[in-house]
N, C-alpha and C positions, 0 to 999 in steps of 0.2 A: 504494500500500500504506500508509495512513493507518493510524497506532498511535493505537487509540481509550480512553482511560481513564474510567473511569465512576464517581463518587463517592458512594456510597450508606451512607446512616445506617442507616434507618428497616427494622427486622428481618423487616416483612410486605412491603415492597418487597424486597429481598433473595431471602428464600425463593421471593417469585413470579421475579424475575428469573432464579435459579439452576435453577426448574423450567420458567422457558417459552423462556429464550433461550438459545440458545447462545454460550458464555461463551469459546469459543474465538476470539471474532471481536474480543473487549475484554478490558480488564483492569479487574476489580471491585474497589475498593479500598474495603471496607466499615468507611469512617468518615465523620465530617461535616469540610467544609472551613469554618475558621474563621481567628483571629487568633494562637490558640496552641497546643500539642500538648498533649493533654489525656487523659488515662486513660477518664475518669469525669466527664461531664455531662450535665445533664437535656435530656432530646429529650422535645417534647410532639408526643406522637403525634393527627395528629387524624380523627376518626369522628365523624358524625352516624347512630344508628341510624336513623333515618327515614328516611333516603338510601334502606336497602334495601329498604324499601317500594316506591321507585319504579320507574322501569327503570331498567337498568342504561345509564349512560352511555356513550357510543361509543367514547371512550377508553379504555375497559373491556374492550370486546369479542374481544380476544384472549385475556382470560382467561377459565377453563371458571367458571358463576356459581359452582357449589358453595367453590372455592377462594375467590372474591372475596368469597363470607359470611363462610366460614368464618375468613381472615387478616382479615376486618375493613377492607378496603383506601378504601371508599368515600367521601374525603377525604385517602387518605394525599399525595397532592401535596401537601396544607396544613401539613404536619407541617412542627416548623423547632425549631432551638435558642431561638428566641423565643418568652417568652410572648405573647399577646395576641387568639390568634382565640379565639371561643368556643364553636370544636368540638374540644376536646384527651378524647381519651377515656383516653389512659394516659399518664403519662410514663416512660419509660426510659432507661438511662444508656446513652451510646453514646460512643468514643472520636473524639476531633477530631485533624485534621493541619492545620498552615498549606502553604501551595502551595509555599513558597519552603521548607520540609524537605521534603518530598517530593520534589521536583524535584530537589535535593541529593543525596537516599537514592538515585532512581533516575537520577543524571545525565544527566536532562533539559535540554539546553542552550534549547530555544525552542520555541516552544509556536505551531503556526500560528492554531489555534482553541480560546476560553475560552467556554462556556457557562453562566452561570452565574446561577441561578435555584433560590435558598434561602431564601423566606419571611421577609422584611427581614434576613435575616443579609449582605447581600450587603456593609454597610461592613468586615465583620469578616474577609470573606472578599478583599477588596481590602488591607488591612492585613496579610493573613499572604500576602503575593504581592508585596511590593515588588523583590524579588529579579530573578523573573521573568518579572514585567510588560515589564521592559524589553527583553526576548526573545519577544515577544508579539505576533503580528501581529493579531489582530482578537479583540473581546471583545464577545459579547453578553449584555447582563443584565439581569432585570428592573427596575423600580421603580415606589416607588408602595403598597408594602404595608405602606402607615406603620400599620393595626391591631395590628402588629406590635412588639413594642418597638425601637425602636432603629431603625423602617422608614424606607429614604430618600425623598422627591419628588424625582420627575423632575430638578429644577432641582440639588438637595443629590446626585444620581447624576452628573449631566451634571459640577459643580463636581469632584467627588471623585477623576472620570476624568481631567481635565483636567489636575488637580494629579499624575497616573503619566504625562504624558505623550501620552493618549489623545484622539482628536478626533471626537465623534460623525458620524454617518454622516448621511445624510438620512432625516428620519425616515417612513416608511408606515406605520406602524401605527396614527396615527390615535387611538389610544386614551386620549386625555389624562390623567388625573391616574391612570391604572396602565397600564401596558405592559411593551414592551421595545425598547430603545435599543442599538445596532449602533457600539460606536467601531472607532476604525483605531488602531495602537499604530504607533510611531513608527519600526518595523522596513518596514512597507508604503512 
């Protein structure tokens, strides 16, 4: 019985989420995870119109298409507290929590599994988790989205980990200068 939390910014993610999944199986905490608790900051939402032109991507395919024009969705994975890709079609303000309040709020003592794949936000989101990193048995994350401001290399993700205690895993993905990297936290 895995208690599954799911962190969602991005308000066209959201709406499709609360209309296609059932919500009883997670808990939707609609903010961005960051370094501080924040009311009010800029989320660049990002759209390529000319996406819709094409087919719809496969990742896609559980949404009905009319919804996925109509919210706009067809880059929203790109979206991120950071400037820097150059598909941002809106920006809107959206409130952030760091891990280590939340996890406080909801007395969260440990945490078996950290996913966490936010558009080079990922330093900021290691900096509001120092808490309960250390409660942490296995964290995966991407890098590599230096287009991004503030985005880490491989090398600046692997250092970052290492310095919370965490020890990368072996890596298959293969994908050299953007991927995702698998550490062990020092609870395994």
């Amino acid at each position: 019985n895995p208690k599954v939390y799911c962190f969602e910014p991005d308000p066209r993610n959201i709406k499709i989420i609360k209309k296609y999944l059932d919500t009883t199986k997670f808990v939707l905490i609609e903010k961005a995870v960051s370094n501080k608790n924040s009311k009010k900051v800029n989320f660049y939402m990002s759209y390529k119109e000319d996406f819709d032109k094409k087919a719809m991507l496969t990742k896609y395919k559980w949404i009905d298409k009319k919804d996925y024009l109509e919210e706009k969705i067809n880059r929203s994975g790109a979206s991120s507290l950071k400037q820097g890709l150059d598909t941002v079609g809106n920006i809107c303000s959206v409130e952030t929590v760091t891990l280590d309040s939340w996890s406080d709020e909801n007395n969260i003592k440990n945490i078996d599994f950290i996913w966490i794949d936010v558009q080079g936000a990922e330093k900021e989101v290691i900096e509001g988790a120092t808490k309960i990193l250390n409660s942490t048995k296995f964290c995966y994350m991407e890098y590599g989205e230096t287009f991004y401001d503030g985005g880490l290399t491989r090398a600046e993700t692997i250092v970052l980990m290492k310095k919370r205690g965490f020890v990368p895993m072996p890596d298959y993905s293969n994908h050299g200068n953007k991927g995702n990297l698998l550490f062990k936290g020092q609870q395994v």
